[in-house]
C-alpha positions as CSV (number, residue, x, y, z in Angstrom):
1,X,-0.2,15.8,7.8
2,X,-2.2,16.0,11.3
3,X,-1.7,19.8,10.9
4,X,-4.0,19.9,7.7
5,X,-6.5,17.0,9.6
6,X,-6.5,19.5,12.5
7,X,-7.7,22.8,10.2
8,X,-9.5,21.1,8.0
9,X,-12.1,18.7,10.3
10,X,-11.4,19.8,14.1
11,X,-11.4,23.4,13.4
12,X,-14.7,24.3,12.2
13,X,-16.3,22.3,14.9
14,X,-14.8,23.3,17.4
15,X,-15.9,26.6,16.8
16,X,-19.2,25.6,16.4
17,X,-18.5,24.3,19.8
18,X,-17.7,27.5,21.2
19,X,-20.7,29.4,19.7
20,X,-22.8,26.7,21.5
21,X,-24.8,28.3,24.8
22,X,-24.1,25.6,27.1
23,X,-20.9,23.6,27.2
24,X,-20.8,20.2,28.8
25,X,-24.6,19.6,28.5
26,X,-26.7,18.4,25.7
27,X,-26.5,21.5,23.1
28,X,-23.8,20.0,21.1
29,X,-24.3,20.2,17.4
30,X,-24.9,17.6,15.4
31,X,-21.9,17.9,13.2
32,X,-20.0,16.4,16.3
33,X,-22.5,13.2,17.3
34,X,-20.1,10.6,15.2
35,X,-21.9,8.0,16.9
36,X,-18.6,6.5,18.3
37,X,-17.3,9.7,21.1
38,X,-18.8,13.2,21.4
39,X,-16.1,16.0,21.0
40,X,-15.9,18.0,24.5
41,X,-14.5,21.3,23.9
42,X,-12.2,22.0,26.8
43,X,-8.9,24.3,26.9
44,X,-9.5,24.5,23.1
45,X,-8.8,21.4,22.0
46,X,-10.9,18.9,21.2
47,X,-8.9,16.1,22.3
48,X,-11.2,13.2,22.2
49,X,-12.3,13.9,18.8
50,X,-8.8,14.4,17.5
51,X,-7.6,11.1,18.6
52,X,-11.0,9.4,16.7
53,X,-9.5,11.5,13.4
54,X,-6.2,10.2,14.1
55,X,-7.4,6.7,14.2
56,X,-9.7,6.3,10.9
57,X,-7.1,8.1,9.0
58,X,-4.6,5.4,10.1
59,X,-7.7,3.1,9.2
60,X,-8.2,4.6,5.9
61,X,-4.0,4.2,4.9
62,X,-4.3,0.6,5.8
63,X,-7.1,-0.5,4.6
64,X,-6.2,1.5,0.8
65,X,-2.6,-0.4,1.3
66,X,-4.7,-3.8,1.7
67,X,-6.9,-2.7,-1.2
68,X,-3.9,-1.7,-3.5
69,X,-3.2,-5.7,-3.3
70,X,-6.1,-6.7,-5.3
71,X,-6.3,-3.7,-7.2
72,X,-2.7,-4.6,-8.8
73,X,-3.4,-8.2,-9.0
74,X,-6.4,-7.2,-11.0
75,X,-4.4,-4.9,-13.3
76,X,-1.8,-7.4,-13.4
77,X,-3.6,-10.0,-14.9
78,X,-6.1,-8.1,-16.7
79,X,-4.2,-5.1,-17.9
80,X,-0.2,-5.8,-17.9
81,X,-0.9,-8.9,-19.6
82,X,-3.7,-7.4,-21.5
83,X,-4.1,-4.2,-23.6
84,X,-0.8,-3.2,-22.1
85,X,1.6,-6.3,-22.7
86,X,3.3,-3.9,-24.7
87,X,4.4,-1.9,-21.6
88,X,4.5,-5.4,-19.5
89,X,6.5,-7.5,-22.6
90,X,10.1,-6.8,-21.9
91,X,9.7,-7.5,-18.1
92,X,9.2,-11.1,-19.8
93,X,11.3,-11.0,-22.3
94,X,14.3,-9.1,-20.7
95,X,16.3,-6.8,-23.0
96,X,19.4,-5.0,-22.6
97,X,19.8,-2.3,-20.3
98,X,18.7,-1.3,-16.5
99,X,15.1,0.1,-17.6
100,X,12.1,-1.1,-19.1
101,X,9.1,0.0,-20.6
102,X,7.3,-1.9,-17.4
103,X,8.7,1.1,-15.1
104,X,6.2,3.2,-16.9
105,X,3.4,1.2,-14.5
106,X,5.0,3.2,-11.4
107,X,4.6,6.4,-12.9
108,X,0.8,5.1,-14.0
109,X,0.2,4.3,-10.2
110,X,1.8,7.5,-9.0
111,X,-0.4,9.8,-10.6
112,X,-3.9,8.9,-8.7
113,X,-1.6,8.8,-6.0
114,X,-0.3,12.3,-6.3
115,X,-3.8,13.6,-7.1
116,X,-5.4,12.5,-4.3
117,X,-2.9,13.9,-2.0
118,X,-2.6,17.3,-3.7
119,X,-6.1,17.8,-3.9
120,X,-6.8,16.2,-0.2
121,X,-4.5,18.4,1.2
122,X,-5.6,22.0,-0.7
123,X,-9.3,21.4,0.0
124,X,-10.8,21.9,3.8
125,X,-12.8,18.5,4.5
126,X,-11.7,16.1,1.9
127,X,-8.7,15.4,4.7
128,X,-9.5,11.4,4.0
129,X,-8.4,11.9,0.2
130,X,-5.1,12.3,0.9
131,X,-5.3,9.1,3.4
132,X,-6.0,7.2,0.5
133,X,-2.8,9.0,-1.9
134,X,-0.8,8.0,1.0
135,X,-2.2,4.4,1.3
136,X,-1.4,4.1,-2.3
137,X,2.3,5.8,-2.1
138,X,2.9,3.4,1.0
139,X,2.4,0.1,-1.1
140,X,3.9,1.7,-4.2
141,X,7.0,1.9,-1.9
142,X,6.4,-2.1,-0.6
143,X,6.0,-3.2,-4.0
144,X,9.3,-1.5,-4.9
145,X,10.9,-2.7,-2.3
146,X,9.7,-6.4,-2.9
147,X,9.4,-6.5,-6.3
148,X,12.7,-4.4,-7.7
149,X,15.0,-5.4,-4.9
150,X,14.0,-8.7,-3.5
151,X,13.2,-10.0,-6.1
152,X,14.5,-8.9,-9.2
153,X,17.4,-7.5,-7.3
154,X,17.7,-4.6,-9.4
155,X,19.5,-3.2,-6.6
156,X,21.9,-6.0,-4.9
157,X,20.2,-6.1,-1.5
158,X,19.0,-9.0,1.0
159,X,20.7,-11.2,-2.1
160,X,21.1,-14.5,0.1
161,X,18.2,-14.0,2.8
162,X,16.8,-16.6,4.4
163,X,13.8,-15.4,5.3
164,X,10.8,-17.5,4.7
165,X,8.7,-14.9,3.0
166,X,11.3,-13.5,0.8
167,X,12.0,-17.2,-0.5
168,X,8.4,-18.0,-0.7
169,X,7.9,-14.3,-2.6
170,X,11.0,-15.1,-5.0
171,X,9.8,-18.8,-5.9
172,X,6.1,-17.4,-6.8
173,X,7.1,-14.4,-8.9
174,X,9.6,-17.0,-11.0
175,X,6.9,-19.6,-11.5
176,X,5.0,-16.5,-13.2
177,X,8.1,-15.5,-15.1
178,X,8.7,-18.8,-16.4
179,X,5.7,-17.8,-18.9
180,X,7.1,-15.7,-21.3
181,X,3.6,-14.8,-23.2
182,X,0.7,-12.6,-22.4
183,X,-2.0,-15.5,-22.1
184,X,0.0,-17.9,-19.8
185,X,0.8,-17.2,-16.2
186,X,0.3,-17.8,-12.5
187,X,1.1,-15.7,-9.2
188,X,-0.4,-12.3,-10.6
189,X,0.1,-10.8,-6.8
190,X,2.8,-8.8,-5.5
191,X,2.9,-9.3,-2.1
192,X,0.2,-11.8,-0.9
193,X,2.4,-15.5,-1.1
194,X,-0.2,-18.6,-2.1
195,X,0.2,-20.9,0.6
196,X,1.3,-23.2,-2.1
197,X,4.7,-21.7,-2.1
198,X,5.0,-21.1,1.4
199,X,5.0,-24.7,1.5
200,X,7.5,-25.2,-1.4
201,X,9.7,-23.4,0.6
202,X,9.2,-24.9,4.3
203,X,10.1,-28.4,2.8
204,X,12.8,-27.4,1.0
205,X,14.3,-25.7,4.5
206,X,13.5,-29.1,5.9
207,X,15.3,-30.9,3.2
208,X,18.0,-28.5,4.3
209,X,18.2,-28.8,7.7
210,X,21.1,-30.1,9.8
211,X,23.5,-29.3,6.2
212,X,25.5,-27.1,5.9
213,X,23.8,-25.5,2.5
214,X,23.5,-21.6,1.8
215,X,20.7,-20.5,-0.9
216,X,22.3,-19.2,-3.8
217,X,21.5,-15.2,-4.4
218,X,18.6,-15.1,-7.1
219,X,18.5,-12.8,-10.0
């Protein structure tokens, strides 16, 4: 990943570094004044500057991963139970069998996803495209995570946690299921908890407290 940052960004300025007269002075080109370090070819590496790239790209994955959140609660709410409630439907009306036509939405998110990255990574300076493939392919893999195992438990894992958030992320995603229609619901996010059910869930462990009382596994 760094590699194709490297050949892409650091390598045609540092060789516009190198055909520069005067190193270490004030003939460095323009290209490299990013307004936050200047890039000082030494040893041929341009260490400073390669450390700056390394830190916006991290930037530019977290920040897309943040961004993802409102994107899917917006295509949640206005999409899923939209134009594509036919898609969304059986997730709300459970039918036989372990998949749905909902699982089409992962291949739906994949593909901008997948572009960005291919193309990011075939074509010299667009380095920060496949940041933001890989910001969305990190909080596909959250939301499967949260959403197929946690919660839906598609795949029998953290079953009877007693973890705060995983409680409070359960309780929120049922209040939306209890609506079985496309023009009723609540709780369109898939990782952001209202404080609401945060709370739900900090008096119920207080109600809790001192007994001897596992929660049940949730389906």
């Amino acid at each position: 990943m760094f590699m194709q940052i490297k050949q892409s960004v650091i390598a045609p300025l540092m060789t516009d570094v190198s055909s520069s007269p005067v190193i270490g002075q004030d003939h460095f080109p323009d290209r490299l004044n990013i307004g936050v370090a200047t890039c000082v070819y030494k040893s041929s590496h341009c260490i400073n500057f390669t450390y700056m790239v390394a830190v916006l790209y991290f930037l530019i994955v977290l920040g897309v991963f943040l961004l993802m959140e409102a994107i899917t609660w917006c295509a949640h709410r206005w999409v899923m139970h939209g134009f594509l409630w036919y898609l969304h439907k059986d997730h709300h009306q459970v039918e036989p069998g372990f998949f749905e036509k909902n699982d089409a939405f992962f291949f739906i998110f994949a593909v901008p996803s997948m572009l960005s990255i291919m193309y990011g990574m075939q074509t010299p300076g667009f380095w920060w495209l496949h940041g933001i493939g890989f910001g969305i392919m990190a909080y596909g893999v959250a939301y499967f995570i949260v959403h197929d195992v946690i919660i839906h438990q598609r795949f029998k894992w953290f079953s009877r946690s007693n973890n705060t958030y995983i409680r409070a992320i359960r309780w929120a995603h049922k209040m939306h299921h209890k609506h079985l229609h496309k023009h009723q619901g609540e709780s369109f996010g898939m990782l952001y908890v209202h404080k609401k059910y945060w709370d739900k869930v900090r008096r119920d462990k207080q109600l809790m407290k001192g007994k001897k009382v596992e929660y049940a596994p949730e389906g």
